[in-house]
Structures are given as C-alpha cells and as structure tokens.
GURO-30320 format. One record per residue (C-alpha): z, y, x. Coordinates in steps of 0.2 Angstrom, whole numbers, padded with zeros to 4 digits, always signed. Example, Ala and Ser with C-alpha at 12.3 -4.5 7.8 and 13.67 -1.06 7.14 Angstrom:
<atoms>
+0039-0022+0062;+0036-0005+0068;
</atoms>
This chain:
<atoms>
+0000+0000+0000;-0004+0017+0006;+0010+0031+0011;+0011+0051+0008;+0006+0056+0023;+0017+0068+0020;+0033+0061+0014;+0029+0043+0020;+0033+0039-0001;+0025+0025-0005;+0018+0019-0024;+0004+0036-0025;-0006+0035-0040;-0023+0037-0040;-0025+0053-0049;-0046+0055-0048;-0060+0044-0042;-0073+0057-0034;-0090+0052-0024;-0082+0032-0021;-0066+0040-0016;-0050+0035-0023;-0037+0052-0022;-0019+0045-0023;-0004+0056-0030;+0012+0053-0022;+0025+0052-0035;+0041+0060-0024;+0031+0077-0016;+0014+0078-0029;+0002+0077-0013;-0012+0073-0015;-0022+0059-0002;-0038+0049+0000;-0033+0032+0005;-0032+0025+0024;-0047+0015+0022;-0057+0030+0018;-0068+0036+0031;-0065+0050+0042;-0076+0067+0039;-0089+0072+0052;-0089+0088+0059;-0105+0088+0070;-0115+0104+0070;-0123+0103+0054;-0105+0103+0045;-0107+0123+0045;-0126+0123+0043;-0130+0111+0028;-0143+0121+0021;-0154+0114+0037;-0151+0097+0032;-0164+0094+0020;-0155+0087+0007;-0147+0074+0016;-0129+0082+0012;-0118+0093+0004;-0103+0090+0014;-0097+0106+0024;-0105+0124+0021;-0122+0128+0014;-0123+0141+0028;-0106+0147+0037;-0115+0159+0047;-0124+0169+0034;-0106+0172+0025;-0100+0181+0040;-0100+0197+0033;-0089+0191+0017;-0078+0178+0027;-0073+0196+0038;-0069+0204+0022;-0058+0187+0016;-0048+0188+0029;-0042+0206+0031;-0030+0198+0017;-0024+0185+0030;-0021+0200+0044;-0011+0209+0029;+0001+0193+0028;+0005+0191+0046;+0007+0210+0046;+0020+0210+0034;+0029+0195+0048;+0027+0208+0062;+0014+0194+0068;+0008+0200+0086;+0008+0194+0104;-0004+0179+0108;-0014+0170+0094;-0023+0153+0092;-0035+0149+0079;-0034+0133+0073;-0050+0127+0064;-0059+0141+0069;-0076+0134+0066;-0087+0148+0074;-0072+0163+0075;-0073+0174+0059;-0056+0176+0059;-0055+0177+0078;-0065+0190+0076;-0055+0198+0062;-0040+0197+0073;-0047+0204+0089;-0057+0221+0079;-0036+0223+0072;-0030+0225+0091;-0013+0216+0085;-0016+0204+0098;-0013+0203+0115;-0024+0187+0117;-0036+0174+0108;-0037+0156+0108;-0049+0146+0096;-0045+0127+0093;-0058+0117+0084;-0067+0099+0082;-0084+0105+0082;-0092+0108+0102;-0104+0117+0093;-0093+0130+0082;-0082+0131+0099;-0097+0136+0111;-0101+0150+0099;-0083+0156+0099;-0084+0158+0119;-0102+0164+0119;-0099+0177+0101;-0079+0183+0108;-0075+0178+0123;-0060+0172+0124;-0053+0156+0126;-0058+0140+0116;-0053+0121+0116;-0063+0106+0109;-0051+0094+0100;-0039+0088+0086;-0020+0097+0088;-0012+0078+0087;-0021+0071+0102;-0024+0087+0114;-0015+0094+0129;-0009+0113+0123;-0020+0125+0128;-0005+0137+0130;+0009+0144+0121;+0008+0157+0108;+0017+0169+0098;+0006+0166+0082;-0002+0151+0076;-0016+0152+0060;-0022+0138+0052;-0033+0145+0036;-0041+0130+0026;-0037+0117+0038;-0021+0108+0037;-0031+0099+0022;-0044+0091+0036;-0030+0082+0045;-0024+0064+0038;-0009+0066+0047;-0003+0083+0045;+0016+0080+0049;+0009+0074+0067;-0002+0088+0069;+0010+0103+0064;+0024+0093+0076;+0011+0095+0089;+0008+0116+0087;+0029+0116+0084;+0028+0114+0103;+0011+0125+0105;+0023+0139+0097;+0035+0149+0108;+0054+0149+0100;+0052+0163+0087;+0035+0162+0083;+0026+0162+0067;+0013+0150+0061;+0003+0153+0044;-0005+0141+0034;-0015+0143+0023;-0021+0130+0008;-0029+0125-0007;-0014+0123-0021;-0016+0107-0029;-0003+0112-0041;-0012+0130-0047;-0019+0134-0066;-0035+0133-0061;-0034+0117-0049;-0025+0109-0066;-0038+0116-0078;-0053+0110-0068;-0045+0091-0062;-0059+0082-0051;-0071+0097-0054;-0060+0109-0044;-0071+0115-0029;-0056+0111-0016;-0058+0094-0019;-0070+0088-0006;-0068+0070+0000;-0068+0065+0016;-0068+0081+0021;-0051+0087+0011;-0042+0071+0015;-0023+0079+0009;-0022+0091-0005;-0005+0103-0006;+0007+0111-0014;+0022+0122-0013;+0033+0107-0010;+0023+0095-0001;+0019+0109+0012;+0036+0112+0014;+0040+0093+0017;+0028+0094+0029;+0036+0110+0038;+0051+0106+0040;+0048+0087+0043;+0038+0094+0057;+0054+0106+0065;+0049+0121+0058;+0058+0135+0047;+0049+0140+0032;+0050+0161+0031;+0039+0163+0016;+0027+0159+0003;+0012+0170+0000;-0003+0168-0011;-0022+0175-0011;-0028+0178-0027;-0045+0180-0025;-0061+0180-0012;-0079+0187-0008;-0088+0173-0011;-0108+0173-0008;-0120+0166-0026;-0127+0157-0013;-0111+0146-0010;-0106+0148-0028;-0120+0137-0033;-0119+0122-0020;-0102+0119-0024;-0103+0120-0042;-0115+0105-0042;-0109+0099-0029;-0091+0096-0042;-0106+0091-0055;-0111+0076-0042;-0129+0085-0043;-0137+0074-0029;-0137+0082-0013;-0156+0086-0010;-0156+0093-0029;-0139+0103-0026;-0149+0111-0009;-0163+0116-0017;-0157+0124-0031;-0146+0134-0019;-0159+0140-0008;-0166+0149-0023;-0148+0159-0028;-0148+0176-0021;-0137+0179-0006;-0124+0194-0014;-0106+0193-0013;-0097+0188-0031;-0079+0194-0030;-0068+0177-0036;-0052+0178-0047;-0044+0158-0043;-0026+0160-0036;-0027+0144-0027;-0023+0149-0011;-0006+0147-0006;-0002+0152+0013;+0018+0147+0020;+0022+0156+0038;+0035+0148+0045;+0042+0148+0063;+0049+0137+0076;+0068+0143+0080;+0075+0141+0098;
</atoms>
C-alpha cells in the first residue's frame, strides 16, 4: 500500500483517476499523491517549449518563454511577500526553469546574490547565459549545496517532488539559521480546486505528483526542521489566451495534437485570472 509522502499515513484514497493515473487522498493530512508506481515526469528541453512538439504532448508549458513578460508581472506579488519578511541577503531559486523570477529578483536590488537550481540543463544554461549568476543542474534531495543562503524560493515546485519532506530537509541545511524559505503552491483544498475536481488546471499528472494544502504543507515544514512564520495567498495571475486554451483542453483530455493546434490559433494577450489557489508558507530554519 502506498504512504503520504507527506505524513508517511497509509490507507489514501483514490480521490480521481486522470490520463491512467490514479491520485490518492491521504485520510490524516488531505494530500493529495500519484501512486509510487507512477512514472516519474520528464523535464528535458521541450518541457518549457511544447508548442514545438508537434502534438506529441501537452505536458509542461505551451511556450514558457513567450510568457516572459506576464510571468515578470506574476511575480512582483511573490517580491511583495518576502518584502513583507524583510527577505534580503543571498537568494536561490529553486525550479527556476529559465529565471523569470531570478530575473524579477535581481531588477528589485534586494539581493545581494543569485543562485538558480533546476532539473532542466537546458532551462539552467539560459539562466547563466540570460543573468549571470550562478546555476546548478539537479534535484535538491540528491545534490551537494551549491551554497548557503539567506532566502530560499520555491514558486510551483514543491508539487514536482515525490518526496518533498526529503527535499525541504535538504534546503533546511542549504538555509543559513534565520533564513526564510517561501513556497509557493497549488491549494488542493481551495473553492475553485473543489468546484472544478479532476478538471482543476493544477492537476497535472506525472508532472504534479503531490498536491497541497494548508495542513499537509505544514506537516511537511516542520517534519522537515523548519518554523512555519506565515501563510499568504495569491489571488490571482496574468495569464496569456494562449496558455488559457491548452490547459483547458488539456483538463478536457482533448488529445494532445488537437489541444496544440487549437492553441496555436488563440491570440497571445494577457487575461487577468481571479482563482485563489495559490497558497505560499515562508518559513525559516531557527539556530
């Protein structure tokens, strides 16, 4: 039988049945999982570029790149939350595909130094060659540290990890004492997550393998060594037509060369997005 890889609870539930996947519920912490049999997600070059893919796949982004512009724009709200922590020093980026935010943080001068971490070569070759700054190829639970940092981000990530008590154990000692690290998540437990069921956007399998909530991320955080400090949540996001479209069939099961082609025809403008799903916890690592 398969455990919460959050609260090792055994007995999950299956909850929904998406694209041959099974999604478990765990009945202690109301995680959400895939189960351990489930192939692992691959995250090779075209995971940020599926529009090139001609058809083959809707997994990843339709184009990550040509959101750039909206993706900066998103994440002035996640420079607002670490403001309000007094978040400055040294940052690493975890999942930072090809370094929006990086790039967010850098044009706020709050930082004194950037480090991206992220699965893709690819993604982490156009961080060195877009920011400059430092940039590490890997998964956080089976890398050296590529430092020690003052501020640790890990915006729609957490989710890609089957073993995210391993992996925020890991950044606990990537963190110096006092740091923060801030998470940011989908909210399995949400209005719109509960109105929409399989059909909500978040729910991506393999790629989302564990799907959160206020408690099961706090579980995970403090199971890890770390000090929850507070719970914020991002209401809404610029979101291109573009992408609008590919995930919306995408939840429909549209086949994948169908899904592609009908999104290369939707305009590329930015749609502002009312959802509340996003839930971000910034905790810290005490001495």
């Amino acid at each position: 039988m398969t455990a919460c890889p959050v609260c090792t609870t055994a007995g999950g539930r299956p909850r929904y049945e998406v694209r041959g996947h099974t999604i478990l519920a765990c009945p202690r912490c109301a995680a959400w999982y895939i189960r351990a049999s489930t192939a692992a997600p691959d995250y090779d070059e075209g995971y940020l570029r599926r529009r090139s893919s001609g058809g083959a796949e809707v997994r990843g982004y339709y184009d990550y790149e040509a959101d750039r512009s909206l993706h900066l724009r998103n994440f002035a709200q996640n420079l607002a939350i670490l403001g309000e922590f007094s978040a400055r020093g040294s940052l690493c980026d975890i999942g930072c595909a090809s370094g929006h935010f990086l790039t967010a943080a850098q044009a706020s001068g709050r930082f004194s130094a950037l480090t991206g971490v992220d699965v893709s070569a690819d993604a982490i070759a156009e961080v060195r060659a877009r920011i400059g700054c430092a940039a590490a190829v890997g998964r956080v639970e089976a890398m050296p540290a590529p430092g020690r940092f003052d501020v640790i981000t890990m915006w729609e990530t957490i989710e890609h990890i089957a073993e995210p008590v391993a992996a925020l154990t890991a950044l606990r000692a990537w963190l110096r004492p006092g740091g923060l690290l801030a998470i940011g998540t989908g909210d399995n437990a949400s209005p719109v997550a509960r109105l929409l069921g399989r059909r909500w956007w978040y729910i991506v399998p393999p790629d989302h393998c564990v799907y959160f909530n206020r408690t099961a991320l706090a579980t995970a955080l403090v199971r890890a060594g770390l000090r929850v400090l507070g719970w914020r949540r991002v209401w809404w996001h610029w979101v291109s037509a573009t992408n609008m479209a590919m995930k919306l069939m995408r939840s429909l099961d549209v086949p994948p060369r169908v899904a592609l082609a009908v999104a290369d025809r939707v305009p590329v403008v930015p749609v502002p997005v009312l959802h509340g799903t996003t839930l971000v916890a910034v905790a810290t690592r005490d001495p």
